[in-house]
N, C-alpha and C positions, 0 to 999 in steps of 0.2 A: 560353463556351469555357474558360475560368479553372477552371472549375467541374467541368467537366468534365475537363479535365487533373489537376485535384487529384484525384477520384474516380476515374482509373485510376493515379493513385501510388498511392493509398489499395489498390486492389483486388489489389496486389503489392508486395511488398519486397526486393531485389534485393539480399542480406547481399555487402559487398568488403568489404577490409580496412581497417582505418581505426576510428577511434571515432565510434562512435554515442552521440546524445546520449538523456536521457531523453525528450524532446521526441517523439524519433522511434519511443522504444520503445513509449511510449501509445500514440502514433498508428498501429502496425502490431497492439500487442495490442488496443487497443478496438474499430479496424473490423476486425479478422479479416484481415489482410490476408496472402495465398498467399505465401508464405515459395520465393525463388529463390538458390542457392548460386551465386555468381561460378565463372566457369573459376578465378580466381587463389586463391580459397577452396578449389575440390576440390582445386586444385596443393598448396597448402600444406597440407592432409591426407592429400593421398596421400604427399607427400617427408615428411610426420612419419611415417605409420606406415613406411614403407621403411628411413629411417635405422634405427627398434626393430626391423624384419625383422632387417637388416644385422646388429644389434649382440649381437643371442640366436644369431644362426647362428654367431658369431666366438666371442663372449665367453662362458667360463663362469663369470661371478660372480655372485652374485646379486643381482638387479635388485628392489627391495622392490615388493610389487603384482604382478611379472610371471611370477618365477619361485620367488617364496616366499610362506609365511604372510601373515596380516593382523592387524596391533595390535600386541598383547605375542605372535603367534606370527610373528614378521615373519626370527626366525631358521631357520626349518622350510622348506629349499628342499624344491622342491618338482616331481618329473621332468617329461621335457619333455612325455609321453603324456598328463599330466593336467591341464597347464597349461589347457586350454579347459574343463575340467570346475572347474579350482579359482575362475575367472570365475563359474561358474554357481552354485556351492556359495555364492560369497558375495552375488550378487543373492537368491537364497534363503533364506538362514540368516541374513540383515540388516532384510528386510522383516516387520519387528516394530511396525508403526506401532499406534497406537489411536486409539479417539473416532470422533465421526465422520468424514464425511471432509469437505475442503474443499470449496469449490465449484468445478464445472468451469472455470469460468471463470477462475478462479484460476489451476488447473492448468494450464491453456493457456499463462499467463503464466511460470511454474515453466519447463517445456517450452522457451518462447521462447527464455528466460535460457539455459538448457544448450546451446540450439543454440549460441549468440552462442559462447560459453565454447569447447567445441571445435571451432568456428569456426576458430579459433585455430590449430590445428595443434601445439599444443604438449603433449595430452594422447595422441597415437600412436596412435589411433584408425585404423580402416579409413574410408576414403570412405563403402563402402557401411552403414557404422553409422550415421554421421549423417546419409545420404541415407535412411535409414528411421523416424530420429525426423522430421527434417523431413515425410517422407508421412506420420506419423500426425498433427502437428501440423497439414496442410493439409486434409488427411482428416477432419477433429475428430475421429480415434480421440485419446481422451483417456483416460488411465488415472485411478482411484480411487486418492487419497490420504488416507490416515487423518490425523486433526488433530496427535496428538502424537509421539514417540517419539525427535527429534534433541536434542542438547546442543548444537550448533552448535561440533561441533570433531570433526575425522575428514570433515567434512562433516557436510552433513545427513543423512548413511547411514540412515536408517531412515526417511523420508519419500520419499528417491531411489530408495531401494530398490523400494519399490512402483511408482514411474512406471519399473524398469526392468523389472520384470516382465514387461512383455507381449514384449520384446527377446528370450525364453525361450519364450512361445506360453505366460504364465501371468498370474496376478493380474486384475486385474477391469478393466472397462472402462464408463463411460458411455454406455449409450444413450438419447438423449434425458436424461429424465432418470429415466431408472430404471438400475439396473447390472446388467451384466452378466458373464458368465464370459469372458475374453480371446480364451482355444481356440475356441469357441462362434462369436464375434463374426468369426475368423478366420478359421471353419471356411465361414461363411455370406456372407464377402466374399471367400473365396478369397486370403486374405493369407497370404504365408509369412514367418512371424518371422526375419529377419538370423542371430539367435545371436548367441554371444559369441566370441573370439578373445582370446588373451591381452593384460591390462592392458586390457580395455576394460568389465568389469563394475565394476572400480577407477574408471576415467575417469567414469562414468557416476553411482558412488554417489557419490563424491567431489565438493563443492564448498557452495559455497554458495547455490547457486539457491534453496535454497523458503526460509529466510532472506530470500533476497535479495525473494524476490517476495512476500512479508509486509509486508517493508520498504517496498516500491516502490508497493503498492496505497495503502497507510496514506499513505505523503507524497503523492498523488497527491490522494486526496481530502483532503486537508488542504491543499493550494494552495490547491483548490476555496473551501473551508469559508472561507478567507481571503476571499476574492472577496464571499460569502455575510456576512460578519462586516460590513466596510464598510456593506449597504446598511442590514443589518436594524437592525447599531447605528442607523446613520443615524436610522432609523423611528422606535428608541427616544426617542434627541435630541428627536427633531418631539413627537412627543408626551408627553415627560416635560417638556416646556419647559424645555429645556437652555439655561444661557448655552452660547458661543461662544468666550468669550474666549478657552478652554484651547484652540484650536485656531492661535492667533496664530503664527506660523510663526517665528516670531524665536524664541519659548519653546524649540521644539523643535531651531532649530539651536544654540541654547547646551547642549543637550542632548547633540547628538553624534550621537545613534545612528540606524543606518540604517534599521532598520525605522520606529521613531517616526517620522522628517522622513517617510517615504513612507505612512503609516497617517495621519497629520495633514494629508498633502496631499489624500490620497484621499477624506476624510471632509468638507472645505471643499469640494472641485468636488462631490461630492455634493448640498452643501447650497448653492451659494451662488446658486442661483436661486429660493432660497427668502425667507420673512421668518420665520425663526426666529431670527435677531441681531436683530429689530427690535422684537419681540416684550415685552412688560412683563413681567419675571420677577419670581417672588413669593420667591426666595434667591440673595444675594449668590456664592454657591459649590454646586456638586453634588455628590453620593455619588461617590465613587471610581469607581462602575463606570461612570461616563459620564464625570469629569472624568479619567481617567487612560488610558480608551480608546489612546489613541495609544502611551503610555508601554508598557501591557502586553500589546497585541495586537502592538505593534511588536517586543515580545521576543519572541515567535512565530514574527513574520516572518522575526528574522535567525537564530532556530535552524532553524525549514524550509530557509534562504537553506546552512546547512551539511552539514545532513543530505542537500539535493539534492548539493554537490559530490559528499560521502560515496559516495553513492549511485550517480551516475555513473560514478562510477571503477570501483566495483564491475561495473557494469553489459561494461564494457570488458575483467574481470580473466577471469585463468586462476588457479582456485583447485581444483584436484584434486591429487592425487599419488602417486608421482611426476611431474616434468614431465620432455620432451625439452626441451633447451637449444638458444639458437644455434649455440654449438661443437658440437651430434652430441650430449653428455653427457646421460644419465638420471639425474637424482639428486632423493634427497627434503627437504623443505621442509616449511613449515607454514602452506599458503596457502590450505589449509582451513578454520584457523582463524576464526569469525566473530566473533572481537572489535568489529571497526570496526560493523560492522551490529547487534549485541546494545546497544552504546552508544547510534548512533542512535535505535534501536527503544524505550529508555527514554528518550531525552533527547525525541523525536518525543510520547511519550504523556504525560510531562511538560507539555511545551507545551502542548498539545493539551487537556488536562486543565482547562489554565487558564484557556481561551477557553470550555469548557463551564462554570467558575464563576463568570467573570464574568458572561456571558450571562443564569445565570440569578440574580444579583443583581439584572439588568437588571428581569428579569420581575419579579422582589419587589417592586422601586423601584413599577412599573405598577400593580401588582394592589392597595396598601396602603391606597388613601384619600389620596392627597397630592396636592398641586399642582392642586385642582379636576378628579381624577378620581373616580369613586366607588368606593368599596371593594369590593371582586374584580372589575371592571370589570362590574357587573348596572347596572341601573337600580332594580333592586327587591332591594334588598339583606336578607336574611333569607328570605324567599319563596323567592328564587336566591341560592346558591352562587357563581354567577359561575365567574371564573376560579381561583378559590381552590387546587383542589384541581392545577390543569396545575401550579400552583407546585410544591407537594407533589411531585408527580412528577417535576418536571424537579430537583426538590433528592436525589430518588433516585438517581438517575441518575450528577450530581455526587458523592455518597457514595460509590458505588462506582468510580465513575473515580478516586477518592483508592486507593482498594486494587489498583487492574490498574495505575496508573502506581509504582506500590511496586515497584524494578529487579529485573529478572529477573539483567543482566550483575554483578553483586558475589553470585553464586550458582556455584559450582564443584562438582562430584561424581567422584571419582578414578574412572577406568573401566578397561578391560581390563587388568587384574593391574597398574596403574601405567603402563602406558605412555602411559595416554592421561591424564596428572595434571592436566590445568589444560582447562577446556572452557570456552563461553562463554555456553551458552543463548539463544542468541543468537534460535531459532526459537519458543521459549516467552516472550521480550520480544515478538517479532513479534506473537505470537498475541493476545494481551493487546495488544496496539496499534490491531490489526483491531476487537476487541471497543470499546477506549474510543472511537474515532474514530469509530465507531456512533452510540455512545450520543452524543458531541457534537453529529452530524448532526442527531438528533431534541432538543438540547437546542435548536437554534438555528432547529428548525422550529416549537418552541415558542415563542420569542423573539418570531419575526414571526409568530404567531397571537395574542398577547399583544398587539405592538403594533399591531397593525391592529383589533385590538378598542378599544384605547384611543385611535385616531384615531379611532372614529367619535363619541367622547363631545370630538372638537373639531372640533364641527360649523361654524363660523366661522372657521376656520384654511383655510391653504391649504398644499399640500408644494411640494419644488422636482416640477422637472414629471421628471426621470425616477425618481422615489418614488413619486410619484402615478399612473403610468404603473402602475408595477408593483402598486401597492395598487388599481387599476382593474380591473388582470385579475385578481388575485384574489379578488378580490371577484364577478367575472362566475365564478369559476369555483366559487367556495367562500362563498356569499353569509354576509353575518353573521345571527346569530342573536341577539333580543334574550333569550329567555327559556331556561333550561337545556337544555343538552342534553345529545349525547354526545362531548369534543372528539376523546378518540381514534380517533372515525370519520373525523374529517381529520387525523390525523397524516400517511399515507403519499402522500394528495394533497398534502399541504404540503408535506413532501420533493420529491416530482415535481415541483412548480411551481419550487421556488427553484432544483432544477439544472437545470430547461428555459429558466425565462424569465431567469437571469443568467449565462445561457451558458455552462454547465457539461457536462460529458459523462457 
């Protein structure tokens, strides 16, 4: 019954007000779950756009976004006949994205973040705008977004741009997975596009959503890879015949830090139903990348541990502009700005970076000839190659994660005539985050393909029993091979194993 109550929370989400955590925003973007507006959410959008009604029918000053230019032409008011055309001119003459585009599934996510954001009430939107991205969001009409084109300041205007397009009956759409023409897609499900209305093609390009959901994906799978890190180290440990000692937990509270005491704890219940402490070891001390495990996976831990706060609050923000205020007041801000997220987004691949080096220290340690293994873990060493060459590769890998984690955010480019002087890049750190936290994935499926080849050359050994558990099914699923073959035909089954069998999403 449990189970089933979860699975029809899951099959809807019922947006009030209040903050959401990241918890809940996985949990609504990865099962798809039908997106439902609160009465007190449509209340709060309809009294925002009523008060901007109110205040264009009284006031004639100009309202930046509403009734004038955009950028450096933000002095150019602008009459009231064309104000819905000048919404339109600029979801059009902004949608300058390139490369290819993201994946849908992404976009989905992109989508989600914007609902939440004018959720809000504070961007003067009509009801019926946000009740039409919600039906395309529940609809999987998903719009095509090209990979580059934001500085992460003004918003992401040129990646939002494209997901505003179809709000026009234009820009491209997903089908399946081929694309399609939006009119076309519209034409053939009888959809009639909302349009624009003044300040809401602003509201829409403005913010930080595909930022924010570069960010959001990248830390997501990197909790994961955390999770991931524990076991396969673990595996390492077992068959590199690691002492133990470095895991004594009195070390680590003289240490202080909160990732290490919780990466040192994690790593003992692992192992302690093992006999690898009991084990005759052939060196007084280990390489770094097994004896400092706790020390530098734990620094990981508490930069994710910040990046998640980072990130949530985001998750919660109203970042367009101008905003409607509690007092009635339209006024402009810089809450476009993606500084906080550009930072993350390097400090995220940073981390991240490090876990793919150590990692494949780990492999080096395995494949060398040491500690009575044989050299590239063959049995018939010259004949085969062994595992020689996975090192090679996963040291590529690392090589290039040194240059994606190189900070995008100490990167500035002056944009419209000056006015836009200082930006954050905040969407090209993103990008470059996506990219490394990849290639980690596959450095760490290397890891445990390494060491599960090097447990089978410790055939008199025993693991703790849920090591053994998971080196059982892999093995039933991806049997070993003594003699050469091809490893990167089990790359993408490796991946699939370690986020299905350690509970990963």
């Amino acid at each position: 019954m449990h189970a089933l109550i979860f699975a029809a929370m899951l099959a809807e989400f019922i947006l009030k007000e209040g903050l959401i955590s990241l918890k809940e925003i996985i949990q609504v973007w990865t099962h798809r779950s039908r997106l439902i507006l609160s009465d007190e959410i449509c209340q709060k959008v309809l009294s925002g756009r009523n008060s901007l009604d109110q205040m264009m029918s009284k006031n004639d000053l100009a309202i930046y976004g509403v009734n004038t230019g955009f950028g450096s032409l933000c002095n150019q008011v602008i009459p009231d006949k064309d104000l819905d055309q000048l919404q339109v001119n600029l979801v059009k003459s902004h949608a300058c994205g390139t490369g290819e585009p993201i994946s849908k599934d992404l976009t989905r996510l992109v989508m989600l973040l914007k609902i939440i954001s004018l959720s809000k009430g504070n961007s003067a939107i009509r009801l019926s705008t946000l009740e039409f991205l919600v039906k395309m969001y529940n609809e999987d009409i998903i719009p095509v977004i090209p990979r580059f084109g934001s500085l992460g300041a003004s918003g992401d205007l040129a990646p939002l741009a494209h997901l505003s397009l179809p709000f026009i009956g234009k820009g491209k759409i997903w089908d399946d997975e081929k694309i399609r023409e939006a009119s076309l897609m519209f034409r053939d499900q009888n959809i009639n596009p909302c349009g624009l209305k003044a300040k809401e093609g602003l509201a829409l390009l403005n913010g930080t959503q595909y930022s924010l959901a570069l960010l959001l994906s990248s830390l997501h799978k990197s909790e994961n890879l955390m999770t991931q890190l524990d076991l396969i180290a673990s595996l390492s440990m077992e068959a590199f015949n690691c002492s133990t000692d470095f895991l004594h937990e009195e070390i680590h509270l003289l240490r202080n830090q909160k990732g290490q005491i919780l990466t040192a704890e994690k790593i003992r219940n692992i192992l302690h139903s093992g006999e690898l402490a009991s084990r005759i070891k052939q060196s007084v001390q280990d390489p770094y990348s097994f004896r400092c495990i706790p020390q530098v996976h734990g620094a990981t831990r508490d930069s994710l541990a910040y990046i998640h706060e980072i990130t949530e609050r985001e998750v919660n923000a109203v970042t367009d502009n101008p905003l409607l205020l509690s007092d009635g007041e339209i006024l402009s801000g810089g809450n476009f700005h993606a500084q906080p997220l550009a930072l993350c987004a390097d400090y995220l691949s940073i981390a991240m970076a490090e876990m793919g080096s150590i990692s494949e220290r780990r492999i080096y340690q395995l494949i060398n000839g040491s500690r009575g293994l044989p050299d590239f873990l063959t049995s018939a060493p010259g004949l085969n190659s062994g595992y020689m060459i996975v090192q090679y590769s996963a040291a590529a890998l690392v090589s290039i994660n040194k240059q994606l984690a190189s900070p995008s955010s100490v990167d500035s480019i002056v944009t419209s005539k000056g006015q836009e002087d200082h930006v954050s890049m905040a969407a090209n750190a993103g990008l470059k985050c996506v990219d490394l936290v990849q290639n980690v994935t596959q450095i760490l499926a290397m890891e445990w393909m390494t060491a599960t080849r090097a447990w089978h050359f410790r055939a008199d050994w025993k693991l703790p029993s849920q090591l053994q558990t998971l080196v059982d099914l892999y093995l039933n699923e991806i049997p070993f091979i003594d003699e050469d073959h091809i490893p990167s035909d089990q790359f993408k089954s490796t991946i699939d194993f370690l986020q299905r069998e350690m509970g990963l999403s």
